[in-house]
N, C-alpha and C positions, 0 to 999 in steps of 0.2 A: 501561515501554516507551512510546515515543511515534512514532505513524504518522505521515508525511510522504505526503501521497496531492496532486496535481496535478494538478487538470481538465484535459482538453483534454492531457494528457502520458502518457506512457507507460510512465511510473515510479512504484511503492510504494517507499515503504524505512522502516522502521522503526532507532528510537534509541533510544539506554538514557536515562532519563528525567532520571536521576542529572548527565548530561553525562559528559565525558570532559577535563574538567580542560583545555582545548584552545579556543582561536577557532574552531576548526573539528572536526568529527568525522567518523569514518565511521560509514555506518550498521552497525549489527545484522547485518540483514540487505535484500538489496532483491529486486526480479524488471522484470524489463523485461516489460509485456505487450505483445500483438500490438495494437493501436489504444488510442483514447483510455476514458479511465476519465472516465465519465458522471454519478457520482452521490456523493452523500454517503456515506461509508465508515460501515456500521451494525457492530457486536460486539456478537454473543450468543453467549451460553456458553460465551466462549472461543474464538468463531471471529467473525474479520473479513471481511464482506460487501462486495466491491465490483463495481460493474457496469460495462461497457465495451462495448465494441467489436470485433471481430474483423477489424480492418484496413478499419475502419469500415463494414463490411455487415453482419454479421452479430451480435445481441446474446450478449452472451457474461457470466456471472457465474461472478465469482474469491471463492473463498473459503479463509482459510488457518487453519490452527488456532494459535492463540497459545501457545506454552509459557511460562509465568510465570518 
């Protein structure tokens, strides 16, 4: 798998790492959040850490568990 994270954007999407044989792919999967994502995307144990924003006032931390 390979994350797709966007400062300043309000899109994750994760890709199968392999490609899809394609110019172009769609992701895995994605999530729209509520404001911007602030910070360098950390994984531990299995779970992706990212920090943002909550429609820019409030801090907000997204964390997803990764299935292999």
């Amino acid at each position: 798998m390979v994350l797709s994270i966007a400062h300043n954007n309000t899109r994750i999407a994760a890709y199968d790492a392999t490609g899809c044989g394609q110019s172009s792919c769609e992701p895995i999967w994605f999530i729209v959040t509520q404001g911007s994502i602030v910070n360098t995307p950390v994984i531990v144990n299995g779970r992706l850490h990212v920090s943002g924003s909550n429609f820019g006032f409030t801090p907000q931390v997204y964390v997803f568990h990764l299935v292999g």
